[in-house]
C-alpha positions in Angstrom: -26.3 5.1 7.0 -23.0 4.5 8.8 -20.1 3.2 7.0 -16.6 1.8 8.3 -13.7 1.6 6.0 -10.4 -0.4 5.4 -7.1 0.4 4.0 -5.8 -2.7 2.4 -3.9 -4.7 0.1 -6.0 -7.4 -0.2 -2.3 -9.4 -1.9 -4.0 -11.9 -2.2 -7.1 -11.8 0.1 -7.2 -14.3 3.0 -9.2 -15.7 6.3 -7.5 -13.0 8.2 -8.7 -10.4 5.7 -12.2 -11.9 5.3 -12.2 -11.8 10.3 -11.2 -8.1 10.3 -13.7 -7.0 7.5 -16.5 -9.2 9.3 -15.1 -7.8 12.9 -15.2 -4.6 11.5 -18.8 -4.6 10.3 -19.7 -6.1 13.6 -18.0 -3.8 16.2 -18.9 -0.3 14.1 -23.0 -1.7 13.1 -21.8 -0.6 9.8 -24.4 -0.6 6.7 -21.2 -0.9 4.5 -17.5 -1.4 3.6 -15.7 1.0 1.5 -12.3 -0.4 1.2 -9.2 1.3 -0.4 -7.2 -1.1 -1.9 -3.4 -0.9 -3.6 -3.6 -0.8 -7.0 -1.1 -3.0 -9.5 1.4 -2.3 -7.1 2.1 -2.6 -3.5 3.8 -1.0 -0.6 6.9 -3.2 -0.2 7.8 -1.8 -3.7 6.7 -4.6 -5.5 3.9 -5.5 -8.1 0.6 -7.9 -6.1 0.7 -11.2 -7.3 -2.9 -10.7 -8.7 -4.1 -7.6 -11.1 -6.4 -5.1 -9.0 -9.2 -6.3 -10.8 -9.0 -9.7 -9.3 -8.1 -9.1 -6.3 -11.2 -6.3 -6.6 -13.6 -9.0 -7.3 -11.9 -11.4 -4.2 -13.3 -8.2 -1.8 -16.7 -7.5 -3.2 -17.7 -11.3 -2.9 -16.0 -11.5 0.4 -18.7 -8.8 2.2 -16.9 -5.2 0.6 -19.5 -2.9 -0.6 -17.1 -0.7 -2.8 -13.8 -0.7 -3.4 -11.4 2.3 -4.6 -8.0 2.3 -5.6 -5.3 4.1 -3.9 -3.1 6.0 -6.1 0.3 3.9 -7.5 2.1 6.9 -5.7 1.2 6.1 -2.2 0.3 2.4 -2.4 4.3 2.4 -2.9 5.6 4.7 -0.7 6.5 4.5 3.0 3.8 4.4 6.1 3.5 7.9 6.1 2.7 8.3 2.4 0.8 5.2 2.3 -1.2 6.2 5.3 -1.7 10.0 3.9 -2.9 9.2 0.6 -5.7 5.9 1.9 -6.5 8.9 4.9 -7.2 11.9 2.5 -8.9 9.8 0.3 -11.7 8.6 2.9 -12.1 12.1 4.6 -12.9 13.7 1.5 -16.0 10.7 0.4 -17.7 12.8 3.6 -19.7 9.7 4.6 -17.3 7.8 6.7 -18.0 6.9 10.1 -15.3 4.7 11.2 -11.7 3.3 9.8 -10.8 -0.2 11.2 -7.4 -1.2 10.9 -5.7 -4.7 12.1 -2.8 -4.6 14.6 -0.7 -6.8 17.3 -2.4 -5.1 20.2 -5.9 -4.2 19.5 -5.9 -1.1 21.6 -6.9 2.0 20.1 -5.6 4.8 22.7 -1.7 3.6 22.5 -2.1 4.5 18.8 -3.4 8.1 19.1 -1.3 8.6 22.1 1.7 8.0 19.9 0.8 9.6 16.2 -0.4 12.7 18.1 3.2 12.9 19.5 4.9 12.3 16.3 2.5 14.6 15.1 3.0 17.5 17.2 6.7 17.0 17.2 8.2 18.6 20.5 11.2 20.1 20.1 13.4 18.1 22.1 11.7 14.7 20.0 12.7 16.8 16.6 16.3 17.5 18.0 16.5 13.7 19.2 15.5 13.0 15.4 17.8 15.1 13.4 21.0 14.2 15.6 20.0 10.1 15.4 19.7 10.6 11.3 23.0 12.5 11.1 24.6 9.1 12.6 23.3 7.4 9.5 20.3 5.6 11.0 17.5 4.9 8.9 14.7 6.6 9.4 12.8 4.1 10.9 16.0 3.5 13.7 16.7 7.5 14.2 12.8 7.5 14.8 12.6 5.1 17.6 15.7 6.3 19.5 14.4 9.6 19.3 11.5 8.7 20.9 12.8 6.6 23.5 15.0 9.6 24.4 12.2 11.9 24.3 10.0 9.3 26.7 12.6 8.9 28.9 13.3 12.5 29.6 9.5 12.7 30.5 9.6 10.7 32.7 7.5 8.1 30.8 8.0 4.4 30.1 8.9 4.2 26.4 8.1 0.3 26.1 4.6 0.7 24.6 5.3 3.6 22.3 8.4 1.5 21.0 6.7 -1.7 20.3 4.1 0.0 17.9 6.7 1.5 15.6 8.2 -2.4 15.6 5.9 -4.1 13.4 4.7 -2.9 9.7 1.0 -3.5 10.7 1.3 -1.1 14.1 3.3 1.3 12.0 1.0 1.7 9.5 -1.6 1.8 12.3 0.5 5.1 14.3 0.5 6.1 10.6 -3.4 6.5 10.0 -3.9 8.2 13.6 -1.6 11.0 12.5 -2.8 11.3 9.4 -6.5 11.7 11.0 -5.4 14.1 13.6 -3.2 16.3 11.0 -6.8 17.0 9.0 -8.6 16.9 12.8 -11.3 14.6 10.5 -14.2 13.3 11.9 -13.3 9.3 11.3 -13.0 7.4 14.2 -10.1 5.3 14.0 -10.6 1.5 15.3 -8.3 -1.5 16.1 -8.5 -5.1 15.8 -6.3 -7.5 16.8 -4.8 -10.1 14.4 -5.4 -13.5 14.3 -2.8 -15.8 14.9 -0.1 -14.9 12.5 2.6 -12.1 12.1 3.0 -10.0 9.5 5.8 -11.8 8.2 5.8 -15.3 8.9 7.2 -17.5 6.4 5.6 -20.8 7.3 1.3 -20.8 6.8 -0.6 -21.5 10.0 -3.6 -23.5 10.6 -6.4 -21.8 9.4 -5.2 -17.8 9.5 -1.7 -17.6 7.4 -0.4 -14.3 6.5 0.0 -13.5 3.1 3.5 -13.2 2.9 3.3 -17.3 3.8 0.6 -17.8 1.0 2.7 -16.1 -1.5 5.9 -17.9 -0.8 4.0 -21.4 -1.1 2.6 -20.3 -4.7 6.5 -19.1 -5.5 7.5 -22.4 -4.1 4.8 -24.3 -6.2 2.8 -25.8 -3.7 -0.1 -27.7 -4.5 -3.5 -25.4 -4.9 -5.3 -27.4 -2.5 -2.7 -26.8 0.3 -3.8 -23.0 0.3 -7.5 -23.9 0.2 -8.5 -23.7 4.1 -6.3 -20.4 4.1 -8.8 -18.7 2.2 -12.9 -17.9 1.9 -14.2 -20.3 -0.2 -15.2 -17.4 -3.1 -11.4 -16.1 -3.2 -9.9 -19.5 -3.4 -12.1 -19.9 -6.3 -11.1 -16.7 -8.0 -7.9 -16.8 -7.2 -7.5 -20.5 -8.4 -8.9 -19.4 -11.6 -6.8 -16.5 -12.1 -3.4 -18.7 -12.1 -1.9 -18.7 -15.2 -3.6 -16.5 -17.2 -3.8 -13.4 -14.5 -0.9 -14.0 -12.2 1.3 -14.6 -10.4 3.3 -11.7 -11.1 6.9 -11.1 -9.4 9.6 -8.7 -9.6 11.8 -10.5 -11.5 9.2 -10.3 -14.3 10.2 -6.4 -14.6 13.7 -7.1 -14.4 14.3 -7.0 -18.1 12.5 -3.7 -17.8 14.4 -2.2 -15.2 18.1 -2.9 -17.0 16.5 -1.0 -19.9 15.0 1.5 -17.6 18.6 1.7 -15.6 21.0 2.1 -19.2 18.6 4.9 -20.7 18.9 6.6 -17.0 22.9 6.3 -16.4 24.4 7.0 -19.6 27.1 9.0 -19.1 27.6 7.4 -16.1 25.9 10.6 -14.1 23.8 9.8 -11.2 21.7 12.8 -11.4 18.7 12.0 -13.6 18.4 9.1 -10.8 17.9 12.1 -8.1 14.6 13.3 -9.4 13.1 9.5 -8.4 11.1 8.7 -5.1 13.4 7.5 -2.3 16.6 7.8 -4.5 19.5 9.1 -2.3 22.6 10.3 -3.6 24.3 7.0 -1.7 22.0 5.1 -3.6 22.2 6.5 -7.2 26.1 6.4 -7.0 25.1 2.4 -5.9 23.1 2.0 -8.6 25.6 3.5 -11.0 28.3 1.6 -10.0 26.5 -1.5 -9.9 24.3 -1.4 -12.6 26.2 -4.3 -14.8 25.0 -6.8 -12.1 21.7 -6.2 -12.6 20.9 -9.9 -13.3 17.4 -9.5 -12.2 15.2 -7.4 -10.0 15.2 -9.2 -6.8 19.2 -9.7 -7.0 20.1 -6.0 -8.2 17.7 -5.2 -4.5 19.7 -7.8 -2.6 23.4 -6.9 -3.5 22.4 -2.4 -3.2 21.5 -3.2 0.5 23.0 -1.6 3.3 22.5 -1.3 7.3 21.3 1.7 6.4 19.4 1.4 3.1 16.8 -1.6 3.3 15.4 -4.2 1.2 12.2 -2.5 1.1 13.4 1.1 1.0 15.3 0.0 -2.2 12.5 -2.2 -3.8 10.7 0.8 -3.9 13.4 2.9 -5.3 13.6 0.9 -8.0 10.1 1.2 -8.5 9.8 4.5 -8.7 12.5 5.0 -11.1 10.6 2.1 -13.3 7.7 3.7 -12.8 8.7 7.3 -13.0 7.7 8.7 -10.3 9.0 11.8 -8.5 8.4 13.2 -4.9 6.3 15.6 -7.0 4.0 13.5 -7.8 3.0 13.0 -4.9 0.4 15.6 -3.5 -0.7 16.5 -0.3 -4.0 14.7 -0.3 -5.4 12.1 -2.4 -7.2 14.3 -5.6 -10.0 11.8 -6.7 -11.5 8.5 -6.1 -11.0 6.1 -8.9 -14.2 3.2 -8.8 -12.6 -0.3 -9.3 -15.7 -2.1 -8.1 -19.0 -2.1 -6.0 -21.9 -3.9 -5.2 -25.3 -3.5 -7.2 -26.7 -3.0 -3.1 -24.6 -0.1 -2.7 -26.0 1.9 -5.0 -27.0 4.7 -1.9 -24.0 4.5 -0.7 -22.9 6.0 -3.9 -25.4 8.5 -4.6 -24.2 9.7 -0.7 -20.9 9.7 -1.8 -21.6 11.8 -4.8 -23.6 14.4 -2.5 -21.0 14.7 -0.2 -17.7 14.6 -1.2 -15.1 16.9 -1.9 -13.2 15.6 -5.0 -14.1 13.9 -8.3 -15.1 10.1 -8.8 -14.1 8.3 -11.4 -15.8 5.7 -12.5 -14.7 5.3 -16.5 -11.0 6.3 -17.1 -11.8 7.9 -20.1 -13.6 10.7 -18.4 -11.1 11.2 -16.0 -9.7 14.4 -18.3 -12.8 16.0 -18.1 -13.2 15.3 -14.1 -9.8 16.6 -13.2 -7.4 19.6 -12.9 -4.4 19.3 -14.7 -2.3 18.3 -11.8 -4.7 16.0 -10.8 -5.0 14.3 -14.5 -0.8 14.2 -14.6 -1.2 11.6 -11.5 -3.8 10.0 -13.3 -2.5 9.2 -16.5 1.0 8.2 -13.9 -1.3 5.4 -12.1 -2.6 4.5 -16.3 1.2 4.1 -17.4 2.0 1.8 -13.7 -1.3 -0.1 -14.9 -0.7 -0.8 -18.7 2.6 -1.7 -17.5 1.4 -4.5 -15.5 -1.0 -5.5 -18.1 2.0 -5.9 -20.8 3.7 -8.2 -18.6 0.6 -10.4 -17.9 0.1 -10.3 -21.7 3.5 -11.4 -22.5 4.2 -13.9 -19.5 0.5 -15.8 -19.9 0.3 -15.2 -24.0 -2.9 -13.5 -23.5 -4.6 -9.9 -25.4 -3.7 -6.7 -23.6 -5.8 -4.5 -22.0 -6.0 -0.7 -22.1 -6.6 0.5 -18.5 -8.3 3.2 -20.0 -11.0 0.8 -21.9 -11.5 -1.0 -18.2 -15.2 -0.2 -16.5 -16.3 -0.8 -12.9 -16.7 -4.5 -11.3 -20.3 -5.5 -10.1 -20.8 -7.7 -7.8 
């Protein structure tokens, strides 16, 4: 049995998608795909268009064997988290082989030359770092002078090193190399180039659009049957279906949410409570505070908090998090079960192997997730239930339709 994995989004699945899972298959001779997938929520601090479940069903009739849900409290977090949590999670299933991830370049060695760097952390590379963040860089910045600095004063060219830490899909790739060699797991990490489009183009392509260009069109109201040839013919379908009755979803259909949220946080006028929320600085809770009246809706409160160096993303998430409540505690070091939103009926052994070898619980009906897990482990749990139910009451109230209890849901078959 050899199996390759993906970390994805899936938001919502397209051609681009459907080429690196069949790439992936091809290049690894896997038997099958486990993918992890973002929940309700995704990484740019924002909810997916489509409910997991959907978007679950889009991968398993696309050519996914099983797909498992990353936890709300790394699906929203930055590269590292993001990367940490989908990693920890596949080492500890102890049956995968391979984990395939899409990038500009398609070479694998550039990656693992650069995450073991930034995972070793010279010392001259951690001074470089902590003097660039005291200029009030953003991370992102401080990181990529530091390294340029640190290249330079090797006596190596910094160009290649430089360009992966440029692009969300590289980053994320540098990412999931680090995170491999900080466990020294036995998953061999693979790269395959992307098809045609960037990560965030605006405008959809000929055949391979990325789905930042699909999701604008829908927002713009584009006809359905401009988005058909941008999709496999069995997501179009579901996702066609689904309009209206289980998406799309937005940000601005939390906003009423997160003035509520915001009020019952900063009365008084203290900033504090917001401190105890993921990526809330103190220069952004005193921005919040101060702002807080102008909160017309989510996507305009983001806008108007932004600074050179606080971005859009960095404070979509923010925002998130406090919505969501979720604390830097809440976050553990490696992913503590693996929550079942779907599989194929054929991967039954791939299952039963899973269930031999790994090292933490699986969860296949919610409701027996208390007996399954350690207490710590059951408080992220019943976290990723309230991010869920959430999601399900807006869908309920924006599309008029009966709410679910994520803890009634079972596992998709496909």
């Amino acid at each position: 049995m050899k199996t390759v994995a993906l970390i994805t989004e899936y938001n919502p699945f397209h051609n681009g998608h459907a080429y690196h899972m069949e790439q992936a298959r091809r290049l690894t001779g896997a038997d099958y795909v486990i993918i992890v997938m973002s929940g309700d929520y995704v990484q740019r601090g924002v909810p997916a268009v489509l409910d997991k479940y959907t978007r679950t069903r889009m991968a398993l009739e696309c050519g996914g064997d099983l797909v498992l849900e990353l936890p709300v409290c790394y699906a929203t977090g930055s590269a590292e988290y993001f990367a940490r949590g989908a990693v920890t999670l596949l080492d500890s299933l102890g049956v995968v082989d391979c984990l395939c991830f899409g990038s500009e370049s398609g070479e694998i060695l550039p990656f693992q030359k650069t995450a073991a760097l930034l995972w070793e952390e010279p010392a001259s590379y951690s001074l470089a770092l902590k003097e660039s963040l005291k200029t009030g860089k953003s991370f992102p910045a401080a990181r990529q002078e530091a390294l340029e600095a640190f290249l330079t004063e090797q006596g190596e060219e910094p160009r290649q090193s430089l360009a992966l830490l440029s692009s969300p899909n590289n980053i994320l790739g540098v990412e999931y190399c680090k995170a491999l060699a900080a466990l020294d797991s036995p998953i061999c990490p693979l790269t395959i180039q992307r098809k045609d489009c960037g990560y965030h183009d605006r405008e959809l392509g000929a055949n391979f659009s990325s789905a930042s260009a699909i999701r604008r069109a829908i927002e713009t109201g584009e006809n359905l049957s401009v988005l058909e040839c941008h999709m496999p013919p069995a997501s179009f379908e579901i996702f066609s279906n689904a309009l209206g009755t289980n998406g799309p979803v937005t940000e601005d259909d939390f906003s009423s949410l997160l003035r509520y949220k915001l009020l019952l946080e900063s009365s008084g006028g203290s900033k504090k409570s917001l401190l105890r929320f993921q990526d809330v600085s103190e220069d952004l809770a005193r921005r919040i505070i101060n702002r807080q009246n102008q909160c017309d809706s989510f996507s305009y409160f983001t806008e108007i908090l932004k600074t050179k160096e606080l971005t859009y993303t960095r404070i979509s998430r923010a925002l998130l998090h406090i919505l969501l409540e979720l604390s830097p505690e809440d976050i553990p070091q490696q992913t503590p079960y693996a929550r079942i939103l779907g599989f194929r009926r054929e991967a039954a052994p791939l299952l039963a192997e899973i269930k031999k070898a790994g090292r933490i619980p699986v969860i296949s009906r919610p409701a027996a997730a208390e007996e399954l897990l350690t207490p710590q482990a059951y408080r992220l749990f019943q976290k990723e239930v309230f991010a869920s139910n959430l999601y399900e009451s807006i869908l309920a109230s924006k599309f008029h339709r009966e709410f679910s209890h994520e803890l009634t849901r079972g596992v998709l078959l496909a």
